[in-house]
N, C-alpha and C positions, 0 to 999 in steps of 0.2 A: 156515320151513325146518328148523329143530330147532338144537339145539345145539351146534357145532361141537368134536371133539377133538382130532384130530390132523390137523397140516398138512403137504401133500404138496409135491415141488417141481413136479408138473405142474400147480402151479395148485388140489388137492383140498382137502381136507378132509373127515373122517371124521364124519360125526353120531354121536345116540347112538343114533339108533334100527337101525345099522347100514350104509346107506346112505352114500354118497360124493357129494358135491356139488362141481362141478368148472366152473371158465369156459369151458373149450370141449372136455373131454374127454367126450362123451356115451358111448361103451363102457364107462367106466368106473363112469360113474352109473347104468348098467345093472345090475350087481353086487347082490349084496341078501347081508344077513348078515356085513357086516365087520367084523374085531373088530381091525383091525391093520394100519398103514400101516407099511413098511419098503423093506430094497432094501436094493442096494449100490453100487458107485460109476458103474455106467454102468445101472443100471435102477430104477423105480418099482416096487416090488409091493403086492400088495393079498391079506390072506389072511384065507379066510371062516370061517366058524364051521365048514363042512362037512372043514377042512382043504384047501380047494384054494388054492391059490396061485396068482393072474395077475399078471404081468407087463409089462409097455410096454418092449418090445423095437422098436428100429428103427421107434418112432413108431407102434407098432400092440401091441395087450393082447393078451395070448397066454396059455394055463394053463403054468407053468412045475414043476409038482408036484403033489403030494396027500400032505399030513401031517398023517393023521388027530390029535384031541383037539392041536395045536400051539394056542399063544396070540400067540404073536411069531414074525417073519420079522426078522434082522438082518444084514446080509452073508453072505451061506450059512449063515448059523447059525440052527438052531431051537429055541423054547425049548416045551416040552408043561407041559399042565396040572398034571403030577406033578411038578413041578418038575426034572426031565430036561434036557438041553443036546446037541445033536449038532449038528457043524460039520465041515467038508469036511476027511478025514483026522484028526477028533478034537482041532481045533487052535481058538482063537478068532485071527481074526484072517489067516489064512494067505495071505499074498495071492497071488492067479495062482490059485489052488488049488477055484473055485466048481462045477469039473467034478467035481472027482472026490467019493465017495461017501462020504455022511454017518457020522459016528461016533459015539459018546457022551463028552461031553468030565468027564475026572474034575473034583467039583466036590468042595468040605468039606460038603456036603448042599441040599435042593433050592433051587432059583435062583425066584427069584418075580419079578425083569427082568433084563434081558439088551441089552447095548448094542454092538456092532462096525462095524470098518474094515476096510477092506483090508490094516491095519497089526497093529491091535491090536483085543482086545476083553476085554469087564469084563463081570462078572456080580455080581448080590447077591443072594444066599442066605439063606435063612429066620433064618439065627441071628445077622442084621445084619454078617456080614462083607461087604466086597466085596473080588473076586481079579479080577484083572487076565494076561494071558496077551499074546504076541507079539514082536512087534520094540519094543525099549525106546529107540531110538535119541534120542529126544526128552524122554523122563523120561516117558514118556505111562503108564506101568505103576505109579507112583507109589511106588519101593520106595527110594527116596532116591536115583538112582544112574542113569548115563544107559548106554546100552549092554548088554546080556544078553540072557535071552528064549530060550525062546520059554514055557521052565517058568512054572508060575502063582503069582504074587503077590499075597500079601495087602496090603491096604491099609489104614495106621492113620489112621484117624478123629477126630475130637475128639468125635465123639458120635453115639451108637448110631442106625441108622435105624429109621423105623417100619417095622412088617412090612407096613402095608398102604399100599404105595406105585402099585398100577395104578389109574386111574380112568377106564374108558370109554378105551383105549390110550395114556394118557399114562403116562408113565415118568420113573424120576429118577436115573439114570446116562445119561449120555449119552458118545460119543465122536466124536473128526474121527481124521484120519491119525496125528497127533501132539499130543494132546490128548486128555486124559480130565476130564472132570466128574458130578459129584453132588451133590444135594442132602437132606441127613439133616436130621435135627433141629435140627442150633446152626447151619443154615446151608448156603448153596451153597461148595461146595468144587473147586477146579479143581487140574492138576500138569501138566506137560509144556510144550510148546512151541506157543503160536497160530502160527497159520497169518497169522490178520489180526489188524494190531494197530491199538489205537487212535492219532489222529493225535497224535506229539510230537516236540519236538525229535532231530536224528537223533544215533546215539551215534557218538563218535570213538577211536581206539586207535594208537597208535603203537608199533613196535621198532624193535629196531637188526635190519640186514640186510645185509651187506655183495653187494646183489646189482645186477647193469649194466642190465638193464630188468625190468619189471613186464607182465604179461599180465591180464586181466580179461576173466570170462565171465558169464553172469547171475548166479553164486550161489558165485563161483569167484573167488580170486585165485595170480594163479601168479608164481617169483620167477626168472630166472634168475640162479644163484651158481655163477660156477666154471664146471666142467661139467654141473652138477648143474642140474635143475627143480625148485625145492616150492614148492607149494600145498597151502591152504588153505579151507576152505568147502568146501560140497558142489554138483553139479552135481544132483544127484536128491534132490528136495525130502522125497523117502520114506523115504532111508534105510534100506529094510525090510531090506539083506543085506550092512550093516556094523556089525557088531557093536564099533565102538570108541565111537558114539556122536557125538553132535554136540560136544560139550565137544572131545575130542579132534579132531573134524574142524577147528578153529578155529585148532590149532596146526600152522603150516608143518611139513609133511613132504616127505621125499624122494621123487619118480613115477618111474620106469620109463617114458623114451620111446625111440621108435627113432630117435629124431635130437637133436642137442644144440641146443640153442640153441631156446626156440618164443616165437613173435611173434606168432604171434594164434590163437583160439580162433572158429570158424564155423560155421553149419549144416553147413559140408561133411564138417568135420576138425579138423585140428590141423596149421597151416602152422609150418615150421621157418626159420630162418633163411640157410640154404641153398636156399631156396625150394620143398621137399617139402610137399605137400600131402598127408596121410595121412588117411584117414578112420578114425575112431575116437573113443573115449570114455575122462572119466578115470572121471567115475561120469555116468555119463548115463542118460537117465530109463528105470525099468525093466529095466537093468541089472544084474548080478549081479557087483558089486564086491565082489574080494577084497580083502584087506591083510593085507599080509604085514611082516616085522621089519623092510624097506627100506621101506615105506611103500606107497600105491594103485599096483597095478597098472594099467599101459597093455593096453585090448584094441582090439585091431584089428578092424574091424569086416571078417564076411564079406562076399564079392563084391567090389565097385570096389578096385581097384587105385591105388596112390599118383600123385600129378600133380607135376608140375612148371610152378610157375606163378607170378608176382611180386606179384602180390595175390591176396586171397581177401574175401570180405564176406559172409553171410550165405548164399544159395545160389547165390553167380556169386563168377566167378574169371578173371582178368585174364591174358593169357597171357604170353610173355615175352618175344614181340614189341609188347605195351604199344599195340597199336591196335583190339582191339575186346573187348568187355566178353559173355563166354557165360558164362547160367544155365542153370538145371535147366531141360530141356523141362514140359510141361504135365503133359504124361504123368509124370516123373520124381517130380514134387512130389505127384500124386495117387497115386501108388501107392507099396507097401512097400519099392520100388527105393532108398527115402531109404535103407534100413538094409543091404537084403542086393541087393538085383537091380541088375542092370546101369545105367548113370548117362547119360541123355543131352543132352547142353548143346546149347542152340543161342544163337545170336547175337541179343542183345539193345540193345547199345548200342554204336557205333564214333564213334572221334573222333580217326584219324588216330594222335597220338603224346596216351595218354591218362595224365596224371600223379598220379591221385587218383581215387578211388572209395568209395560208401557202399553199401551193400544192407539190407535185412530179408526179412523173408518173403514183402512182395506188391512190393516194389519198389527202383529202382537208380536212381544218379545216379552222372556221371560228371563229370572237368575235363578239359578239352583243354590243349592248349601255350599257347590263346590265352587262358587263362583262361576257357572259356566253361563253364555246366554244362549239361549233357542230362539227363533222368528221362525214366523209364518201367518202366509196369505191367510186373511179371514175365509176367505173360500177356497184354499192351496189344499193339494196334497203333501206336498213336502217342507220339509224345513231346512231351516239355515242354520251352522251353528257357528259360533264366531269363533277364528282360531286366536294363541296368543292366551297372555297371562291372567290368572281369576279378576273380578270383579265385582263392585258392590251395589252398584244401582243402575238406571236404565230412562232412560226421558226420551220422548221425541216431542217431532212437531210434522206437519204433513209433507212434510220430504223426506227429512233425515230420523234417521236411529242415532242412539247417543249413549256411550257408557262413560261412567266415573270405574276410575282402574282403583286399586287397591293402595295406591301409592299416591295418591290425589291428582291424576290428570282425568284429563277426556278426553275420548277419538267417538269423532261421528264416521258413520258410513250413510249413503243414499240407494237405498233397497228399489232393486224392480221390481214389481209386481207383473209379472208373466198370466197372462190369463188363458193362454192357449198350455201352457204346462203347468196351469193352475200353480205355482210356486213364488217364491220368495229366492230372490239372489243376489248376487252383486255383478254389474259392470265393471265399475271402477275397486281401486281400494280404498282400505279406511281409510281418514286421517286426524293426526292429532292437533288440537286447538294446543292455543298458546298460553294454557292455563295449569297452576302449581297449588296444592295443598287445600283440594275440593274435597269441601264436606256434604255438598247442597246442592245442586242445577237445574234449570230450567231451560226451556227455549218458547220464544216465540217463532215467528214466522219469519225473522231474519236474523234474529241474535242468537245465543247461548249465553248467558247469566250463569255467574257461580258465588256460591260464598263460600270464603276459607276458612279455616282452624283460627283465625286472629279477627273472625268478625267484616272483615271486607267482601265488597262484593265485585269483581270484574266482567266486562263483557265483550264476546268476541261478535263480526259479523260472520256468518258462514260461509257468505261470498268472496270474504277476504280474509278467511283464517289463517293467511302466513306471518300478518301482522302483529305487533303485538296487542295483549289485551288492554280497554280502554279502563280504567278503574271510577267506578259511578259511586262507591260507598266504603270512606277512610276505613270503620271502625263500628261496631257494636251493631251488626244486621245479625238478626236470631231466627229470622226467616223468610224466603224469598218464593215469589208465584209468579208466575206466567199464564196473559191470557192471548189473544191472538197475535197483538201486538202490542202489548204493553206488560212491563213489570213492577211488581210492588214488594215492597220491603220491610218486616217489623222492625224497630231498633229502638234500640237501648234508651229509656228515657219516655215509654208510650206513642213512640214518632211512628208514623206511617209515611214512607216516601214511595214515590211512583215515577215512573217516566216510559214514555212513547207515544201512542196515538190517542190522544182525546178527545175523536169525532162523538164516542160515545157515554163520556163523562165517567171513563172508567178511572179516570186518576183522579177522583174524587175532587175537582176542580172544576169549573167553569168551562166548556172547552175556548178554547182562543179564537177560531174562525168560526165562528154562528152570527152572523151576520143578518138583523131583524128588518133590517131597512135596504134599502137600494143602496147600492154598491160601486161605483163606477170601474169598471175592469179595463186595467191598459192593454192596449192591444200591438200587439209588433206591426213593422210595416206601415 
């Protein structure tokens, strides 16, 4: 088959004889004269020696251009043989920006590869510099320093690159959203923020807060003090249009809502304590978050208008007559209606006087007065009802279901979601965590958190629920949240502790790997 150079994510690979070799994309092995596998965040492209450029748009290769003598495609950005650079608006990196029409990006002289995101992009230039341009919010720009951009940044080195770094399309600057790497002579060198990190112990961070409850959202922690809300963490993993950075994103600030008091964070909104359900964002994905001298702005989102309702979970909301449980129609959840178009719920789960509710994105469970729980598929015809003894509360996270028994334990079960019988069921059976005299629970996306009748809090992992529970909090936790992967704890004393993943400065700390400068990465072998 020949020698392979560069790898695609649909499965390709570039030979040298120009040719593309793919497991089941036969259009694209069609192709003759590749000199270059690129793309950007939602497309595959392939660009020939002739200058044209195809693309795997919507599952189907399409020409997406003609840029005659070009050698690299890299997120709208092209690099020509004359060592040249044009990118949508003259920008690397610009994200949203792939329509509009190509410029020449000023460089310190010709770029020999060329690496971009939707966030950021790097170039290296014949006299071994490399310059970095974009959204800095991650240190991904490498200029020490988290936040600036979109001006171009040189980048210091511990050692000069070679000039001749293409072989057959391989390249040695590489970038992600938040993340830039290279590999020069003394070494592979990386700066910024992973996205995915390797498995270790999770980190922990504590302050002082003097605030009455806690809020948690995936990437998010919120405090209320006073009259006042801040948070902390970011909700949009991109950051591309806050320029204070993630460092700063990690330290509690003051938000702008239109109701005091907020209690939980949803697919929908932002439910208040008063029981206003507002749809909106603090920084939600793809958003165009300001920050101003009082801290993240609240925007409201267009169309739906605010609700009044005494729960909320994910894309269903309990109403305040507290007997039947409506989510987003079918229709609501496939179209762009989540953001701006009109919203329409219909009834998904009734249980008379219903005391407790969980939801995600494909599914709900509910508690009755009698203790009993209901599930079912957001788009299901049927439901599931749990057998075995009453119960008091209900959590999940996007696998498992989760009840607290009446006696202070917990058994999760892991629900299918059947699309062909439109239902909710079980495979396996439930099973019970190794957990005694729950008052409280949570889960992220690996754990399950509890806190007991004496103020402690324990945690189990899912994957190893025969174990016993680890104990993270002696004494005086008065209330505990969960957001994707990480949880926070009020206690006794105005203390706020946290611990798990703080890529996104949701433990209201510093995260630990952001790394603003070059890196030297050991490498095995």
């Amino acid at each position: 088959m020949g020698l392979f150079t560069a790898l695609a994510r649909d499965d390709c690979a570039l030979r040298i004889d120009g040719r593309v070799g793919c497991r089941r994309r036969r259009d694209v092995e069609a192709l003759e004269g590749v000199i270059d596998i690129g793309g950007d965040v939602l497309r595959e492209c392939y660009l020939q020696q002739s200058g044209t450029l195809s693309c795997v748009v919507n599952g189907r290769l399409k020409p997406s251009g003609s840029f005659p003598g070009a050698v690299a495609y890299r997120a709208g950005c092209v690099l020509y043989g004359d060592g040249t650079v044009s990118c949508p608006a003259g920008r690397m990196g610009y994200a949203g920006a792939l329509r509009r029409a190509l410029a020449p990006v000023e460089l310190p002289g010709p770029a020999i590869a060329i690496a971009a995101s939707a966030s950021h992009g790097c170039a290296l230039v014949e006299s071994g510099e490399l310059v970095c341009q974009g959204s800095n919010a991650w240190g991904q720009l490498g200029d020490g320093r988290t936040g600036g951009g979109p001006e171009l940044t040189r980048v210091a080195l511990e050692a000069p690159y070679s000039t001749r770094i293409r072989l057959g399309g391989m390249q040695k600057v590489a970038v992600s959203r938040s993340e830039s790497c290279a590999a020069g002579s003394g070494g592979v060198f990386c700066w910024g923020t992973p996205m995915v990190e390797a498995e270790r112990p999770p980190t922990e961070h504590a302050f002082t807060l003097a605030a009455r409850s806690l809020v948690a959202d995936r990437r998010t922690t919120c405090a209320n003090v006073g009259e006042q809300t801040l948070c902390w963490g970011v909700r949009n993993p991109h950051l591309e249009s806050d320029p204070s950075g993630i460092r700063d994103a990690a330290t509690p600030r003051p938000v702008t809502l239109p109701h005091v008091g907020l209690r939980a964070v949803t697919e929908l909104g932002y439910l208040f304590e008063g029981g206003a359900l507002v749809p909106g964002y603090l920084q939600r994905e793809g958003a165009n978050v300001t920050t101003a001298a009082g801290g993240t702005i609240f925007h409201a989102q267009r169309g739906p208008a605010a609700m009044s309702v005494r729960e909320a979970a994910g894309y269903c909301v309990l109403g305040e007559d507290g007997g039947e449980l409506r989510c987003l129609s079918e229709e609501s959840l496939a179209s762009t209606a989540l953001l701006t178009g009109a919203r329409t719920f219909v009834p998904v789960l009734t249980g008379g006087s219903i005391t407790a509710i969980t939801a995600t994105g494909l599914r709900a469970c509910i508690v009755d007065a009698a203790g009993e729980v209901t599930c079912a598929a957001l788009r299901g015809k049927t439901a599931w009802r749990r057998p075995g003894a009453p119960i008091r509360g209900v959590f999940s996270n996007a696998r498992h279901d989760c009840a607290i028994t009446m006696d202070g334990g917990v058994e999760c079960w892991r629900p299918v979601i059947d699309d062909r019988r439109r239902g909710y069921h079980l495979e396996d059976p439930a099973f019970v965590l190794p957990l005694q005299r729950v008052i409280e629970a949570v889960a992220d996306e690996d754990e399950v958190c509890a806190r007991t009748l004496d103020g402690a809090i324990d945690c189990v992992h899912l994957s190893d629920h025969t174990g016993p529970a680890q104990r993270w909090i002696a004494s005086g936790a008065r209330q505990l949240v969960a957001g994707s992967y990480h949880f926070c704890a009020l206690v006794d004393g105005d203390l706020v502790r946290c611990r798990g993943d703080d890529r996104f400065g949701q433990l209201g700390g510093r995260p630990r790997h952001v790394t603003t400068e070059p890196t030297p990465i050991p490498l095995e072998g």
